[in-house]
N, C-alpha and C positions, 0 to 999 in steps of 0.2 A: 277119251277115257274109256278105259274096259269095266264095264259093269262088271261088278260084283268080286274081280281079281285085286286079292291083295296086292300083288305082283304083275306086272307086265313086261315085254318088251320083245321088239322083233332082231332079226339076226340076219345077215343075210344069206346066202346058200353056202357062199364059201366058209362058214364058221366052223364046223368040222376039216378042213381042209388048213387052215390057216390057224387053229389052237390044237386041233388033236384032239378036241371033245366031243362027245355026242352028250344032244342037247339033253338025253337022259342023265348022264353024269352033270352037266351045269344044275339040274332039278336039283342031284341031291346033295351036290355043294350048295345049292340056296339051305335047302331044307335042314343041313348039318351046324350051319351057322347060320340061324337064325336072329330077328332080330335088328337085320339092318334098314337103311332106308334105300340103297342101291347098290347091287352087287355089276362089276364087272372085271375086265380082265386086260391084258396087254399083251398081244400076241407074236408081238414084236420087240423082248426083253433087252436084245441088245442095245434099242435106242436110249436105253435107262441110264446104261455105259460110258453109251459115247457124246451123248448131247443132256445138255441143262435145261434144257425143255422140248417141247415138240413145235414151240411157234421157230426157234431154230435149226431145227432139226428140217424143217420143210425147208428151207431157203437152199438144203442140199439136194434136193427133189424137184422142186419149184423155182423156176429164175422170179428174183426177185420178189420172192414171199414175203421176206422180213418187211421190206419198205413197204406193200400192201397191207400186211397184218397190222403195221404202224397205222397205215390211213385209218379202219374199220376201226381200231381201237379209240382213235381220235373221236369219231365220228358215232362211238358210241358213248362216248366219255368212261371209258376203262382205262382204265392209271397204264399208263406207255412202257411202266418199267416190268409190267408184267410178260413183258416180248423179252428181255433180256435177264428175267430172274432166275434165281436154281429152286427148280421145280424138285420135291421128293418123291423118291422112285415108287412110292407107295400111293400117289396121284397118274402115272404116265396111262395113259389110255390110249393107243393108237390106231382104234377101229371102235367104233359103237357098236359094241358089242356088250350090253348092260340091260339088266333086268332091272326095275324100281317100284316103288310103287305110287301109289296116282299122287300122291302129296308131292313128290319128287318130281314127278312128271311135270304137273303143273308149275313148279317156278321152274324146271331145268329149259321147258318147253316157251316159257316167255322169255327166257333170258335169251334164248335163243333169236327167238322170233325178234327179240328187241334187239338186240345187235344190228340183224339181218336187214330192219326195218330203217338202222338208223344208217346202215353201210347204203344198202337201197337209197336213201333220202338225202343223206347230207356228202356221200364220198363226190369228189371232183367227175369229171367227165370221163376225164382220164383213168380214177380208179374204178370207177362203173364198167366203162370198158374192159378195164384188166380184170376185175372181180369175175365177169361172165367168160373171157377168154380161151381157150383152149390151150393156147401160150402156158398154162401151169403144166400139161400132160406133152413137153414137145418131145418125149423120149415114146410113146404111142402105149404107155402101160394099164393105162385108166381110159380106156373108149374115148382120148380125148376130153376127157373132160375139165371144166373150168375148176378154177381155184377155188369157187365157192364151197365143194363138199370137203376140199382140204381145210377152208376156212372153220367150215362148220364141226369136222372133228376136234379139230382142239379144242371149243369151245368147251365142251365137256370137263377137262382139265382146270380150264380157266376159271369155270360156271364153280368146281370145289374148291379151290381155292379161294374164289372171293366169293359172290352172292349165295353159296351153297354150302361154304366151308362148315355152317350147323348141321348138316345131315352126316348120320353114319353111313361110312362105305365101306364097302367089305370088294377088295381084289382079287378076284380069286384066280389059284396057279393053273394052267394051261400046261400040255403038253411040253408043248416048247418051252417056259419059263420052269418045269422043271428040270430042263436038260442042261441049263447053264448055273 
């Protein structure tokens, strides 16, 4: 938790590069539309388009995402049909890129960890192994990295639609989401 910030969240370097914002203009979109419990963004509009959700959407990036994303979901006990639902375009988040404030934080930040703990604890051997693998990054886009931060993005998605769907979110438009 950040003492004393109504608001918090980190970005990573590429967020100007990948929305077209400087992190001055995201200020004064919080500051404009006040009032919510976490604002973020999708900098990536077209996937709104052409896919019904993003646990989908990965299985075109990722070999064999969907049948993973099924294990974790099992193993968290999150209802399964949430991998094959139509998610609304006013939910898609495709990068953690979200400002919140600590009350958000904290259940966004267990639900997380709880998934995380229960994928860690109960997936197969098999999915353990595939969870950590570099197998999700074999086109070499993401420093090789494992499925896990693919896993862990959507969760944000997932986290408002069901355990978080009481919190106000505010989306805000991106460079790129106003060009389309």
């Amino acid at each position: 938790r950040v003492a004393g910030a109504d608001y918090w969240g980190a970005v990573s370097w590429k967020f100007g590069q990948k929305t077209g914002l400087t992190g001055a203009e995201l200020i004064e979109t919080i500051q404009a539309n006040s009032g919510y419990d976490a604002y973020f963004c999708n900098p990536h509009p077209d996937t709104e388009a052409l896919y019904q959700n993003l646990w989908l959407q990965g299985e075109t990036s990722h070999p064999e995402f969907v049948w993973l994303a099924r294990q974790v979901f099992d193993a968290a006990g999150l209802d399964p049909e949430g991998i094959d639902a139509i998610w609304p375009s006013s939910l898609f988040a495709t990068a953690n890129y979200f400002v919140a404030t600590s009350a958000f934080w904290d259940r966004y930040l267990g639900f997380v960890d709880r998934v995380v703990t229960d994928a860690r604890d109960k997936l197969s051997a098999h999915g353990r192994a595939m969870l950590h693998s570099a197998m999700a990054d074999q086109k070499g886009l993401h420093a090789s990295a494992s499925y896990l931060p693919f896993v862990v993005e959507r969760l944000f998605s997932t986290f408002l639609i069901t355990e978080g769907s009481g919190f106000r979110v505010f989306k805000y438009p991106t460079e790129k989401s106003a060009m389309t």
